[in-house]
C-alpha positions as CSV (number, residue, x, y, z in Angstrom):
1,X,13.3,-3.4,3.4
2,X,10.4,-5.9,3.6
3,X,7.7,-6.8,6.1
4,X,10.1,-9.5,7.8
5,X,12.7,-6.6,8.4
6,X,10.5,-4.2,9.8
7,X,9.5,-6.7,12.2
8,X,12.8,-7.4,13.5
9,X,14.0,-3.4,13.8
10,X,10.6,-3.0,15.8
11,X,11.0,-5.7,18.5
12,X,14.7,-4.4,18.2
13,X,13.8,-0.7,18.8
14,X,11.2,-1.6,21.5
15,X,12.1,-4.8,23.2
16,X,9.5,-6.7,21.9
17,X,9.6,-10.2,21.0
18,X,9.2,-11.8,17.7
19,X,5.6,-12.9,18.0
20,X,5.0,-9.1,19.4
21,X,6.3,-6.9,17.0
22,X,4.5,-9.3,13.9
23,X,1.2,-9.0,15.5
24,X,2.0,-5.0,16.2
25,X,2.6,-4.9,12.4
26,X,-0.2,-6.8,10.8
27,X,-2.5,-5.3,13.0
28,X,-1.2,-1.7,11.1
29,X,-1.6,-3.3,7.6
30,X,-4.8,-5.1,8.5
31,X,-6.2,-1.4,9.4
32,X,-4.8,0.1,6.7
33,X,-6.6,-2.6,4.1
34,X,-9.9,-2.0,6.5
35,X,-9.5,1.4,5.4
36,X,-9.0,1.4,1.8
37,X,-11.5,-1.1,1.6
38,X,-14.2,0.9,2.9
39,X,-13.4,3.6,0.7
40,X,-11.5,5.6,3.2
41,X,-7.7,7.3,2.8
42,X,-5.2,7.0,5.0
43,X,-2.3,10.3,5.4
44,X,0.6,9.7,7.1
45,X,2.2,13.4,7.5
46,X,5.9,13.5,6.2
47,X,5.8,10.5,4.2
48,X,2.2,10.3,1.6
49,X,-1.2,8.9,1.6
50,X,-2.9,5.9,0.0
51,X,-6.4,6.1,-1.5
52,X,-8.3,4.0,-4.0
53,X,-9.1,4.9,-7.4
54,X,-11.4,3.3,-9.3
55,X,-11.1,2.7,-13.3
56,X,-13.7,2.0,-15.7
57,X,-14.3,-0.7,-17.8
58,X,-12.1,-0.4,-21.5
59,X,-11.2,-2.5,-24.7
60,X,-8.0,-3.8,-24.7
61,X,-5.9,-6.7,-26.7
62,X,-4.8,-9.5,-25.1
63,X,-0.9,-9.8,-25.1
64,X,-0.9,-13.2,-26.0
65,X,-3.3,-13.7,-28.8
66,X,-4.0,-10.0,-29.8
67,X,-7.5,-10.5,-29.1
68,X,-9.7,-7.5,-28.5
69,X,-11.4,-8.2,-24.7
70,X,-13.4,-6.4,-22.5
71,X,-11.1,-5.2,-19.7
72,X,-13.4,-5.0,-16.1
73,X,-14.1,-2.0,-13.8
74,X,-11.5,-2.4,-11.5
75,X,-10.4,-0.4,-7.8
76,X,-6.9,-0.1,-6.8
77,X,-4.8,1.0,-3.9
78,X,-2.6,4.3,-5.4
79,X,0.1,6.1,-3.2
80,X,1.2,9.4,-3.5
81,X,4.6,10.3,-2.4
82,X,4.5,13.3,0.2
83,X,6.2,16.7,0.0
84,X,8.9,16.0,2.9
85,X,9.7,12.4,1.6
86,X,10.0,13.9,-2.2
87,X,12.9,16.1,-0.2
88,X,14.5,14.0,1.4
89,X,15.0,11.7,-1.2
90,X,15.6,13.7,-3.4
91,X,18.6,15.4,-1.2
């Protein structure tokens, strides 16, 4: 399932036009980026929560030339799966 499809089983599930259900959806993501990029985490109960983790800066090789670089500090978004999802995928 993508963002397209989501869409289309909201203004399905609601009777919501095209142009309704998008701007329903990217007003969700565009809160949940607000949110990480503020520092914040976001917890939805029954399926996991997203925070940002930050990671230092390190020496690594470059894949192409085997080069020793510098790799920057770096933030990115990390999910965790929650305990109810884990089940029900699991089975």
């Amino acid at each position: 399932m993508n963002k397209i499809d989501v869409i289309k089983v909201l203004a399905e599930k609601k009777n919501l036009t095209g142009k309704q259900a998008t701007e329903i959806v990217n007003l969700i993501f565009k809160g949940f980026i607000n949110e990480l990029n503020n520092g914040g985490r976001i917890e939805i109960r029954g399926f996991g929560s997203f925070n940002v983790r930050k990671y230092e800066s390190y020496k690594g090789r470059d894949p192409r030339t085997g080069k020793a670089i510098q790799v920057k500090p770096k933030r990115l978004p990390y999910f965790k799966v929650g305990r109810e999802l884990k089940k029900m995928v699991d089975g």
